[in-house]
C-alpha positions as CSV (number, residue, x, y, z in Angstrom):
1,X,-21.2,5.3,-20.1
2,X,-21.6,6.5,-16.2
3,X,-23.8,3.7,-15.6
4,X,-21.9,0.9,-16.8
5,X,-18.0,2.4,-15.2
6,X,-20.1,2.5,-11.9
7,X,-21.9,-0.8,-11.9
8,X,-18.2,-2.0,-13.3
9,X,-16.6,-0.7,-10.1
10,X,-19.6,-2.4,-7.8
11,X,-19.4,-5.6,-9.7
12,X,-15.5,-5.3,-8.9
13,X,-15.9,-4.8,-5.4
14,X,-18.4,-7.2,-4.9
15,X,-16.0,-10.0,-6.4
16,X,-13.5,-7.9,-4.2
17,X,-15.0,-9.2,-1.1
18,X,-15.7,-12.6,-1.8
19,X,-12.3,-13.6,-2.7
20,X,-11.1,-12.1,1.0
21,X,-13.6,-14.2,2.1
22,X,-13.1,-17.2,0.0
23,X,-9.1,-16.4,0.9
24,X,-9.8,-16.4,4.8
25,X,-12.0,-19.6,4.6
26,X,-10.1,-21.9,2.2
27,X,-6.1,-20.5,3.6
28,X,-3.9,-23.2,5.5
29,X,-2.3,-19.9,6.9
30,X,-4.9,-19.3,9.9
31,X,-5.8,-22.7,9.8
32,X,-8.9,-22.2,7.3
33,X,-10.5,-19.1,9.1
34,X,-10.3,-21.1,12.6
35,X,-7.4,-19.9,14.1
36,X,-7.4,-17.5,17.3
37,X,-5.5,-13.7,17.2
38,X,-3.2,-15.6,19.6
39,X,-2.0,-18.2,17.7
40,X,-0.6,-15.9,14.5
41,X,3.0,-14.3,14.3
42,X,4.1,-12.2,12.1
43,X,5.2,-14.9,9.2
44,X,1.5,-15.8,9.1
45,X,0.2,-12.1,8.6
46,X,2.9,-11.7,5.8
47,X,2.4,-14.5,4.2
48,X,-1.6,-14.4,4.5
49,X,-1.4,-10.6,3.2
50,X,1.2,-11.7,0.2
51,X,-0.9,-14.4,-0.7
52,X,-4.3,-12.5,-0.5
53,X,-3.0,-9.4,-2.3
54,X,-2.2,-11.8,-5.0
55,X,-5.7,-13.4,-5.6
56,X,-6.9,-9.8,-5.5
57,X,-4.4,-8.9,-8.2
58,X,-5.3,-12.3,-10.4
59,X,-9.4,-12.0,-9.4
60,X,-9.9,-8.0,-10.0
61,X,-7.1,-6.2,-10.3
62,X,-6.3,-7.7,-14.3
63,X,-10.3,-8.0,-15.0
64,X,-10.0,-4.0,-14.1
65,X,-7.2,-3.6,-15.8
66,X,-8.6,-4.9,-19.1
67,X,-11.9,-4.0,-18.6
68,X,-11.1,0.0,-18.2
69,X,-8.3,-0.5,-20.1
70,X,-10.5,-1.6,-23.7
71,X,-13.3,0.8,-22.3
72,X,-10.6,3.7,-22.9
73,X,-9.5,2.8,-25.9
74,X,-12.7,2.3,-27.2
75,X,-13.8,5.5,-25.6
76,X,-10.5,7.4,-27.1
77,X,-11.2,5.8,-30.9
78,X,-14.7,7.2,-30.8
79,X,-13.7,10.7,-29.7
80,X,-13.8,13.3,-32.2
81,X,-10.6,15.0,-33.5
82,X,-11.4,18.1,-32.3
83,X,-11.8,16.9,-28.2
84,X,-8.8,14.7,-28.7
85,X,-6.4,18.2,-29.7
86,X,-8.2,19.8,-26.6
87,X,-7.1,16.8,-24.2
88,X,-3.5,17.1,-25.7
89,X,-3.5,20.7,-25.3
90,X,-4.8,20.5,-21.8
91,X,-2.1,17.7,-20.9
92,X,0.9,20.0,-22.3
93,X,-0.7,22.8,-20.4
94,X,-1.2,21.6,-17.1
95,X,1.7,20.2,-15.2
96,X,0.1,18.5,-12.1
97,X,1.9,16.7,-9.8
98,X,0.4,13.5,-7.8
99,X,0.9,13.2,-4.8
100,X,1.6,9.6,-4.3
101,X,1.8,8.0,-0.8
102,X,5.3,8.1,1.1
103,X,5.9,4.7,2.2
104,X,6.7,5.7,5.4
105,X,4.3,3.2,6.9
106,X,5.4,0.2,4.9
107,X,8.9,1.1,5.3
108,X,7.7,1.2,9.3
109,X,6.5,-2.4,9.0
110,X,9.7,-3.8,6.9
111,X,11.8,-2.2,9.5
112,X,8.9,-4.0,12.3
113,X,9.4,-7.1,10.7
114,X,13.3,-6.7,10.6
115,X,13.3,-5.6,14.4
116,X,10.8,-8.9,15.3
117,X,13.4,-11.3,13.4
118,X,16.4,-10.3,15.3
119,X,14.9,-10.9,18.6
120,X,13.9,-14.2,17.1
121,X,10.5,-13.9,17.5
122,X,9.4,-13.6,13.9
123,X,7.6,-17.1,13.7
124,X,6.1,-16.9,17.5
125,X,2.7,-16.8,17.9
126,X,1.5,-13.6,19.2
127,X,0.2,-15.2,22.2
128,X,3.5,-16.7,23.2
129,X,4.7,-12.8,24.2
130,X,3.1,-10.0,27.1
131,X,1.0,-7.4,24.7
132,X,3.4,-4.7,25.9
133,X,6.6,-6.6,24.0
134,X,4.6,-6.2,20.7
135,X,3.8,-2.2,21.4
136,X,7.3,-1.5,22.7
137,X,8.7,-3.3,19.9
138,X,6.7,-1.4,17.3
139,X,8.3,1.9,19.0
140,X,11.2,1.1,19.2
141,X,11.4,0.6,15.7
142,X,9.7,3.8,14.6
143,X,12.1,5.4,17.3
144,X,15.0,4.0,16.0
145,X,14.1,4.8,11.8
146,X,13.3,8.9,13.4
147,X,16.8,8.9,14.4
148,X,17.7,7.5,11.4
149,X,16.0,9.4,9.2
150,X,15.4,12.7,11.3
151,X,19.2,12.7,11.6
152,X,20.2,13.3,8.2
153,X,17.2,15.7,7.6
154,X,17.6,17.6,10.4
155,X,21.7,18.4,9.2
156,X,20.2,19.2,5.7
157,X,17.6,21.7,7.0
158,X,20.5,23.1,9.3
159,X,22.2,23.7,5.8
160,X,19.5,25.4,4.2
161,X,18.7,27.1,7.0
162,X,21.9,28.6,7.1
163,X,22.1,29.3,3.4
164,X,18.8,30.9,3.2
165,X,19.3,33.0,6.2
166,X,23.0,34.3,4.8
167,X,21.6,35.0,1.4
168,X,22.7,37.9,-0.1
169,X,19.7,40.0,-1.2
């Protein structure tokens, strides 16, 4: 059973690769794998990563998602009573919580995007501006969502802060 989950998950990956490949060569965003770094903008890198996380969904991530899905199905009908009360028991028991990722750096890039769009520079190529705009601009924005963020967290720690330290004991 090993075997076949782990030659599943290379045989996914494999087909994996080749659609980003077949995605870069066959795209009209990037002009069919020909265009230069200097002739994107930010609309193409959207839409190309949109578009590409797409075919990824439709190529591998539903073949997966069937695949493992009927493979633990099939696994959980053939699983003797006995394990399957253990497994129960061992879900009631253990309350683990997953630590899932934040979003800060998508949130970063909506926000990236946003900034770009105002200035009007959302469909420029990335040639058109001096390297330095597109750094400055990226810190900008992460300056600007720390103090929009950091603001309201830093008053709520205040808070607690004070609360904890007045605590009666």
């Amino acid at each position: 059973m090993l075997i076949l989950c782990i030659a599943a998950i290379v045989i996914l990956a494999v087909i994996a690769v080749n659609v980003a490949i077949w995605h870069i060569q066959t795209s009209p965003i990037g002009n069919f794998g020909n265009a230069t770094i200097d002739q994107w903008s930010l609309d193409w890198v959207v839409g190309f990563c949109i578009v590409l996380i797409l075919w990824e969904l439709l190529f591998v991530g539903l073949p997966a998602g069937l695949l493992f899905g009927l493979g633990g199905y099939l696994w959980w009908q053939h699983l003797p009573a006995e394990d399957k009360e253990l497994y129960k028991e061992q879900e009631k028991k253990s309350h683990k919580t997953r630590n899932a990722g934040s979003g800060c750096g998508f949130l970063l890039f909506i926000a990236y995007c946003i900034y770009i769009a105002i200035n009007g520079n959302y469909y420029a190529a990335f040639g058109s501006q001096p390297y330095n705009y597109w750094i400055y601009s990226y810190l900008l924005t992460m300056g600007w969502l720390l103090i929009i963020v950091g603001i309201p967290i830093a008053i709520a720690g205040l808070i607690y802060l004070r609360y904890w330290l007045n605590k009666p004991e």
